[in-house]
DRENTIDO-773902 format. One record per residue (C-alpha): z, y, x. Coordinates in pm, whole numbers, plus 32768, in hexadecimal, padded with zeros to 4 digits. Example, Ala and Ser with C-alpha at 12.3 -4.5 7.8 and 13.67 -1.06 7.14 Angstrom:
{pt {830C, 7E3E, 84CE}}
{pt {82CA, 7F96, 8557}}
//
This chain:
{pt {7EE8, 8454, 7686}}
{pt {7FDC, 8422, 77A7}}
{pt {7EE2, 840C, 78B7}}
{pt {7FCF, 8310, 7972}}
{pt {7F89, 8252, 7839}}
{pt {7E2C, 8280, 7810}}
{pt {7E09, 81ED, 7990}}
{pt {7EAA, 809C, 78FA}}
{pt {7DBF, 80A5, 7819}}
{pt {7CBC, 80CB, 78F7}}
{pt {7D44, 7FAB, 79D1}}
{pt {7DC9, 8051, 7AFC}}
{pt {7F2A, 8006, 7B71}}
{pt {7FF9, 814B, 7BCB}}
{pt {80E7, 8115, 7CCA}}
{pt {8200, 8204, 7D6E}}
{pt {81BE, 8227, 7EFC}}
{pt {8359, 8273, 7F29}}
{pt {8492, 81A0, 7ED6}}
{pt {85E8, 8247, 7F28}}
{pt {8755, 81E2, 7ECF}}
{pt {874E, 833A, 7DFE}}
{pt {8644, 82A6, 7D41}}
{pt {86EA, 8183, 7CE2}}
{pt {8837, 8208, 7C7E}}
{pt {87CB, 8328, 7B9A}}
{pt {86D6, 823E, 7ADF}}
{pt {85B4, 830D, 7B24}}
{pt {851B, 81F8, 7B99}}
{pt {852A, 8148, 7A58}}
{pt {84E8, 829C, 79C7}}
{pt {839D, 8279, 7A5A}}
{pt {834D, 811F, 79D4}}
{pt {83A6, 817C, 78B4}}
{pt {831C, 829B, 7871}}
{pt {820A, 82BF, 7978}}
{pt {815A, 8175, 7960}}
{pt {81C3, 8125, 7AFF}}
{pt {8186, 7FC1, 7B48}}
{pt {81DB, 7F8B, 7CA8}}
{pt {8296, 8047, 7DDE}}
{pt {820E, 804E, 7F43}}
{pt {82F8, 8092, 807A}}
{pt {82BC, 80B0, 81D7}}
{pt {8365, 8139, 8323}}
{pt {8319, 8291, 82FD}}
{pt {83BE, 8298, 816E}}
{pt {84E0, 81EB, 81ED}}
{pt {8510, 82E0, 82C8}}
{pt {850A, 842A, 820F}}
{pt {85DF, 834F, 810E}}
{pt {86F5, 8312, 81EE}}
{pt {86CE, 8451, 82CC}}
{pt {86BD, 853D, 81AB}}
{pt {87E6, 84EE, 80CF}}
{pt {893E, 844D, 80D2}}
{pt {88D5, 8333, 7FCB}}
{pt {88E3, 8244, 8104}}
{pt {89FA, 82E0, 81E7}}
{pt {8B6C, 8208, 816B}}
{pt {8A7C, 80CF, 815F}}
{pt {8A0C, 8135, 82C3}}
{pt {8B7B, 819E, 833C}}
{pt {8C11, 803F, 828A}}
{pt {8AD5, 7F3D, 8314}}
{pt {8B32, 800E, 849A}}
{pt {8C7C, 7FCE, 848F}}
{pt {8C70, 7E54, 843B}}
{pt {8B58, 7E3A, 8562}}
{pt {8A44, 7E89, 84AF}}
{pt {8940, 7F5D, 8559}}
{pt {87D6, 7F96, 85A4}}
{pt {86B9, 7EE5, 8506}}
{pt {8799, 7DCF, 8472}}
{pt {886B, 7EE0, 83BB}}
{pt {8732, 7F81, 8343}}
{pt {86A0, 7E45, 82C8}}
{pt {87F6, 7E3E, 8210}}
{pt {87C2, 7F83, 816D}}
{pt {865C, 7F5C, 8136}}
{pt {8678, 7DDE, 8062}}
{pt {879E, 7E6E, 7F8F}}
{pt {8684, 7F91, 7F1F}}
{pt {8574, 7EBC, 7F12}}
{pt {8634, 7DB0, 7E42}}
{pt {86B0, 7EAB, 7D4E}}
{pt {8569, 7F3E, 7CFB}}
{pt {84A9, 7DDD, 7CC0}}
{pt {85C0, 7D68, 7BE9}}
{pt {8543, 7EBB, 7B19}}
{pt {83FE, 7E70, 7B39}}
{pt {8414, 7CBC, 7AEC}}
{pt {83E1, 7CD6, 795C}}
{pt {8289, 7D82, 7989}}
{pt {824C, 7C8A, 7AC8}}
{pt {82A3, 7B69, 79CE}}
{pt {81E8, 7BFB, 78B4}}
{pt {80B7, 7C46, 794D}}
{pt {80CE, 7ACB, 7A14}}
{pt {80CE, 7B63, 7B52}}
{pt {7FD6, 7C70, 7B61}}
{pt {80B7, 7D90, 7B4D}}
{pt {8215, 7DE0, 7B8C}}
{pt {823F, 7DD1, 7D47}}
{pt {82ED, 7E82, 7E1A}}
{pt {828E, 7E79, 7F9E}}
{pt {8347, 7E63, 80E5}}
{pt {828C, 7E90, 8233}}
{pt {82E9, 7DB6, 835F}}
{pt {8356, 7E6C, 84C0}}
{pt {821A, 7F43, 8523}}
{pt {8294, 7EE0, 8689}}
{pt {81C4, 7DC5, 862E}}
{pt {8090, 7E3F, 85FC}}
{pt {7FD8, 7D90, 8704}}
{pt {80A1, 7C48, 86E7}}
{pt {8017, 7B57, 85D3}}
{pt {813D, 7A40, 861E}}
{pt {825C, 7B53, 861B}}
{pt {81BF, 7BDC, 84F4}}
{pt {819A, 7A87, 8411}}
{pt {8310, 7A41, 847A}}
{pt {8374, 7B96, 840C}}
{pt {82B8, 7B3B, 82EB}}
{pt {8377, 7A15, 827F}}
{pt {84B7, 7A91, 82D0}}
{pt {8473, 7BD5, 81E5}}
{pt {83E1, 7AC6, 80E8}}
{pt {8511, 79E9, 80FF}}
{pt {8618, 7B07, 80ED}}
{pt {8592, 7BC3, 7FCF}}
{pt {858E, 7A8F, 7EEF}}
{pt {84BA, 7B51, 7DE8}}
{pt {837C, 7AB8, 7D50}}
{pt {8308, 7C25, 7D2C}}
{pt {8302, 7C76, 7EB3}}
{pt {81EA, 7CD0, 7F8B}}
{pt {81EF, 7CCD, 80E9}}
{pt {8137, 7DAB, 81B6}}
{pt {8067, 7D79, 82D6}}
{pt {7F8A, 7E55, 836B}}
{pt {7E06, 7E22, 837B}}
{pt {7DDC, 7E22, 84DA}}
{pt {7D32, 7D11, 858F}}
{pt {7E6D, 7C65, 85CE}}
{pt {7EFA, 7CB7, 8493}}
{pt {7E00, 7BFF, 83F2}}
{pt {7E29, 7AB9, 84C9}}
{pt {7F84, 7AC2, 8404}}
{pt {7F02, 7B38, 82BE}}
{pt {7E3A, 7A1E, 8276}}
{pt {7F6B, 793F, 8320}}
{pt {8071, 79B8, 8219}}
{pt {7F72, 7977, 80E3}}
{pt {7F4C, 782D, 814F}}
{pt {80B8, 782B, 814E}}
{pt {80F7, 7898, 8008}}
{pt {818D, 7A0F, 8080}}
{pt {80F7, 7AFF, 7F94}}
{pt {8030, 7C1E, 808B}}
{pt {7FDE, 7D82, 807F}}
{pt {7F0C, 7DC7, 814E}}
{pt {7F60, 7F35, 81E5}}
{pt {7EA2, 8034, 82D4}}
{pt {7D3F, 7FD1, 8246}}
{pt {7C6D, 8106, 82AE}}
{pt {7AE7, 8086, 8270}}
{pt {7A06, 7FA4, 8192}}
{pt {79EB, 7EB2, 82C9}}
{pt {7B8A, 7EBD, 8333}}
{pt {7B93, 7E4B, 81A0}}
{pt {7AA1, 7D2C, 81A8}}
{pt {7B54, 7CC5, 8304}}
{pt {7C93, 7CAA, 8213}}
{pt {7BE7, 7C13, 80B2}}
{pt {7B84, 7B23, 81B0}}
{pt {7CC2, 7AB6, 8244}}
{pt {7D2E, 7AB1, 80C0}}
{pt {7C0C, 79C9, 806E}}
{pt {7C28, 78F0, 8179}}
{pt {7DBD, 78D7, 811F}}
{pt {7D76, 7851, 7FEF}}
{pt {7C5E, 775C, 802B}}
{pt {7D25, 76B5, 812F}}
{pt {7E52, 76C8, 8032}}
{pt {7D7C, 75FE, 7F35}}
{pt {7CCA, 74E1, 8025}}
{pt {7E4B, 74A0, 8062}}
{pt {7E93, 747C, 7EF3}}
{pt {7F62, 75B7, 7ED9}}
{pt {7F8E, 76A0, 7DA6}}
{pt {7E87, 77A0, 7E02}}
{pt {7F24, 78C1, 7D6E}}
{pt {7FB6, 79AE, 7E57}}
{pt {7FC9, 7B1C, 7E21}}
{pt {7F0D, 7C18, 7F3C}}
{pt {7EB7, 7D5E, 7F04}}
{pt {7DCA, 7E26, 7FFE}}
{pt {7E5E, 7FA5, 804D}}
{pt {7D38, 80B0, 80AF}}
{pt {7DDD, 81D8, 815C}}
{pt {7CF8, 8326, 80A0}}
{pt {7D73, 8458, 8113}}
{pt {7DA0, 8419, 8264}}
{pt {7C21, 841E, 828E}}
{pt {7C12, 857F, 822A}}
{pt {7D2F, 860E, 82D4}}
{pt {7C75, 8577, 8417}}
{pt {7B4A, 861E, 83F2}}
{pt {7B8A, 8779, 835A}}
{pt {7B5C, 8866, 846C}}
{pt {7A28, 879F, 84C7}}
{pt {7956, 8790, 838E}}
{pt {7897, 88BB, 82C4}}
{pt {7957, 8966, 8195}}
{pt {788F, 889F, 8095}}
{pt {78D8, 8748, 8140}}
{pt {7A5E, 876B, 812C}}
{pt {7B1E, 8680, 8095}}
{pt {79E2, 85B5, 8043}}
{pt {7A0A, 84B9, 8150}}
{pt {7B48, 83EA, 80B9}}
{pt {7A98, 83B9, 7F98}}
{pt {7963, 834E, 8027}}
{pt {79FC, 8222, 80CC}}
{pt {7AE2, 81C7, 7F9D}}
{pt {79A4, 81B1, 7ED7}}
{pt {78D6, 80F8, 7FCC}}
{pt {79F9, 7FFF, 7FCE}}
{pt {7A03, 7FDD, 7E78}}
{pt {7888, 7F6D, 7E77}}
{pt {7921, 7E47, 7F73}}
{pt {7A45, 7E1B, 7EA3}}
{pt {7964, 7DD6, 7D6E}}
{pt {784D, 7D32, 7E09}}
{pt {795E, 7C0D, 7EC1}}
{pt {79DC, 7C04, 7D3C}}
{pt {789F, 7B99, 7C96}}
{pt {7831, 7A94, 7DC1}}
{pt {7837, 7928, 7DA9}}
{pt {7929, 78F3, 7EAD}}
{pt {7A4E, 79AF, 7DE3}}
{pt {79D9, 791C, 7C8A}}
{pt {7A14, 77F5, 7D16}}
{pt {7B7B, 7825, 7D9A}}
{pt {7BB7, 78DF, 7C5A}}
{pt {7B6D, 779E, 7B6F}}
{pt {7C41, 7717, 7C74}}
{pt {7D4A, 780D, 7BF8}}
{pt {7D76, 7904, 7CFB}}
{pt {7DBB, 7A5C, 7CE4}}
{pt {7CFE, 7B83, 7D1B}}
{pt {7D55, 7C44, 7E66}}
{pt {7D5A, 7D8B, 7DAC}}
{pt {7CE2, 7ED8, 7E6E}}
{pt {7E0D, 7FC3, 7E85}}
{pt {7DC3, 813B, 7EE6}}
{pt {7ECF, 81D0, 7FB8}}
{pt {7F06, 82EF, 8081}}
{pt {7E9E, 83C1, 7F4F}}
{pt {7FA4, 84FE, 7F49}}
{pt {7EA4, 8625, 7F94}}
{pt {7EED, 86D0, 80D3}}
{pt {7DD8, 87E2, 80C1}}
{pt {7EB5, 890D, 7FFC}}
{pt {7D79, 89AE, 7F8F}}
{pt {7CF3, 8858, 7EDC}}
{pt {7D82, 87DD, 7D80}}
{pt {7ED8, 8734, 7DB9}}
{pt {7E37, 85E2, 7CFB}}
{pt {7CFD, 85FE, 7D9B}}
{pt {7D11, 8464, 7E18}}
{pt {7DA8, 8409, 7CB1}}
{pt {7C9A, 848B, 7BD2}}
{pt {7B73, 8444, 7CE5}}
{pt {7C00, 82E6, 7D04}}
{pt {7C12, 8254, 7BBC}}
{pt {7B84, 80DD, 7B9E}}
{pt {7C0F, 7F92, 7ACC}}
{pt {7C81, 7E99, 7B80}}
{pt {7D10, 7F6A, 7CBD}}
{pt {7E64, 8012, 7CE9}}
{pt {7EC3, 8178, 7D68}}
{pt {7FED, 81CA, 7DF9}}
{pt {8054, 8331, 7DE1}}
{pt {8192, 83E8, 7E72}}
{pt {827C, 844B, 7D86}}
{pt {8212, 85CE, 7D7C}}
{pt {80B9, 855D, 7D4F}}
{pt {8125, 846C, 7C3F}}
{pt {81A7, 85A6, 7B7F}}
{pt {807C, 8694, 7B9B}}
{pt {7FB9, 856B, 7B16}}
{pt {8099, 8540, 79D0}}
{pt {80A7, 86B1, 79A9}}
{pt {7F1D, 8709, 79CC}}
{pt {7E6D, 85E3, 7A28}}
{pt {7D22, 8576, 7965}}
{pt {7C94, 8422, 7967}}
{pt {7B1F, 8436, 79AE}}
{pt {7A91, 82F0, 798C}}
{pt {7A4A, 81FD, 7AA6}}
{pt {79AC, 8230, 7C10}}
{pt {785A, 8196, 7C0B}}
{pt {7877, 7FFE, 7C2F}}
{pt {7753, 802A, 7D48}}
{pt {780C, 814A, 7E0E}}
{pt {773F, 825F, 7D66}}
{pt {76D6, 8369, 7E66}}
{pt {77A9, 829F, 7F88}}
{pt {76B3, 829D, 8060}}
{pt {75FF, 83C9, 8047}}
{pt {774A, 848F, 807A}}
{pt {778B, 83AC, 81B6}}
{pt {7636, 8410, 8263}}
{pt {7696, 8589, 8217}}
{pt {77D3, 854F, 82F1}}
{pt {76F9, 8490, 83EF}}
{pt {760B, 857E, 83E9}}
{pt {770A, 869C, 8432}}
{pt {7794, 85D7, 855B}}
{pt {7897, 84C7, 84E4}}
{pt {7886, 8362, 855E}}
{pt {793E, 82E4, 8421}}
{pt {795B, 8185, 84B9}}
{pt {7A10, 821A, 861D}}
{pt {7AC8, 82E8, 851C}}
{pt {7B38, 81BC, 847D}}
{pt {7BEA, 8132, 85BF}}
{pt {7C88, 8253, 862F}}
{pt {7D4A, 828F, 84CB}}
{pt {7DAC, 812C, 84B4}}
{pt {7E47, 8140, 8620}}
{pt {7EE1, 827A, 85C7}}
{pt {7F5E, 8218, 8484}}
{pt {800B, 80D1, 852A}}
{pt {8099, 81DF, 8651}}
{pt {80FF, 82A3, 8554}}
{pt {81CC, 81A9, 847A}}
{pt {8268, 8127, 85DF}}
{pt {82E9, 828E, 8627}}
{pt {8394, 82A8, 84C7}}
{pt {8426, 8127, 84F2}}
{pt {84CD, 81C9, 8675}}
{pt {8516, 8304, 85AE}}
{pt {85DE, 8228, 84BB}}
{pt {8691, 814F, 856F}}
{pt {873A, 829C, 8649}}
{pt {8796, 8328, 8514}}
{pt {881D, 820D, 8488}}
{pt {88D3, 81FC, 85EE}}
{pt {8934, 8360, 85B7}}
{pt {89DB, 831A, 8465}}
{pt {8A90, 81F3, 84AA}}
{pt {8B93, 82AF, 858B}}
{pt {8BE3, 834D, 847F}}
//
């Protein structure tokens, strides 16, 4: 069986982490619907960036936008609506078929606001208003201000992903602005269903700690804390508080596993697609990891519903000198440092390119 397939199945989402204008035009992205099971597209700063930096797709559009005054981020949020447009008008049958559950695409607001929760709900809205898709998530990190706006936009109606999760506790911080969205959406008598999604960054956590750790506990340590959020994940699932707003008829906040392109050469290139494999959640893969997968993937079951060996494999990395929590922290302020770098890096080469 296509293993793309057999993750359907399963009830795991498989999304592409990458949306460029080349993928749009040559119908490779509807190639990989299609063929490939894909139900959603992520973007951020840092894919816009190698998109538009790294081929010509964008260059006339950038040269025609400059001339007519176009330029910086408004040009860019241009450019990036036209993609992001495109590709949920591919993906709205199996958005409409599935009534909402699959089928999004997601744009990020400005990472310049990282630590601004009323810049960031604005952004939010604007982004919500100009894509005019039903199929549109907007994404906000998972920082503490971030999260002041996440559970502002819910209650607004703006469908959320939540983006730079790096722990069990940064995802509860977010299921709770999520939950709290909704509730206050319903004792005002509004429809409670609102999309959300919750993104937990994998890989990251082992590229941090791989010159630190014995051989045996490499590439463990993602893993570890994907499962242990899982356990959350299932156990805020089966409480009373979301049966309640689920008789209500909200939606699950679905866990979504990003950051999962392996970046250890000597570990299997799908390491975080077969380790990660769980109904109900969502993994988005680059596109070279998406095409190991279809070529030699194999579908293994489910991770444990309780986290499985979680813990234990967490103590071995606290044993061997890793304060996981601190760890925690420092990736999510580097991933948010990082994504602001690409979103400067962007807007000089879309500078660049516009004198033609």
């Amino acid at each position: 069986m296509n293993p793309a397939l057999h993750l359907r199945q399963l009830g795991q989402g498989l999304w592409l982490d990458n949306i460029t204008r080349g993928l749009l035009t040559s119908g490779t992205l509807k190639k990989y619907i299609d063929e490939y099971e894909i139900s959603g597209l992520t973007s951020n700063p840092s894919i816009f960036e190698a998109a538009i930096q790294g081929a010509d797709f964008y260059d006339e559009a950038i040269r025609t936008k400059s001339a007519a005054g176009g330029k910086g981020e408004a040009l860019f949020l241009e450019l990036a609506l036209d993609d992001l447009q495109q590709a949920a008008d591919l993906f709205l049958p199996m958005h409409e078929a599935s009534h909402g559950v699959d089928g999004w695409v997601s744009m990020e607001v400005s990472p310049l606001l990282v630590h601004d929760a009323e810049g960031t709900l604005r952004e939010a809205r604007t982004l919500h208003e100009r894509l005019q898709r039903p199929n549109a998530f907007i994404k906000i990190p998972g920082t503490a201000e971030g999260v002041k706006a996440i559970e502002e936009a819910i209650f607004a109606g703006i469908p959320v992903n939540v983006t730079l999760l790096f722990s069990r506790d940064q995802y509860l911080a977010a299921a709770e602005a999520y939950l709290r969205g909704i509730e206050r959406r319903i004792d005002a008598g509004l429809d409670p269903k609102v999309a959300s999604v919750a993104s937990l960054f994998v890989s990251r956590w082992d590229a941090g700690v791989k010159d630190k750790v014995p051989e045996e506990l490499k590439n463990k340590l993602g893993i570890a804390v994907a499962r242990q959020t899982y356990a959350a994940y299932r156990e805020l699932l089966a409480s009373q508080r979301w049966r309640k707003l689920a008789e209500a008829g909200a939606l699950a906040q679905r866990l979504l596993w990003a950051s999962t392109g392996t970046k250890d050469p000597a570990a299997s290139d799908i390491l975080y697609v077969e380790s990660l494999t769980a109904p109900n959640t969502i993994n988005t893969v680059p596109e070279k990891t998406l095409l190991a997968f279809v070529d030699h993937g194999v579908v293994n079951g489910s991770m444990p519903p309780e986290g499985g060996d979680a813990e234990k494999v967490l103590k071995q990395f606290a044993d061997a000198g890793i304060d996981v929590d601190a760890l925690a922290a420092q990736l999510q302020t580097e991933g948010a440092e990082s994504f602001s770098k690409s979103w400067k890096k962007l807007m000089d080469v879309i500078a660049e390119k516009g004198k033609g």
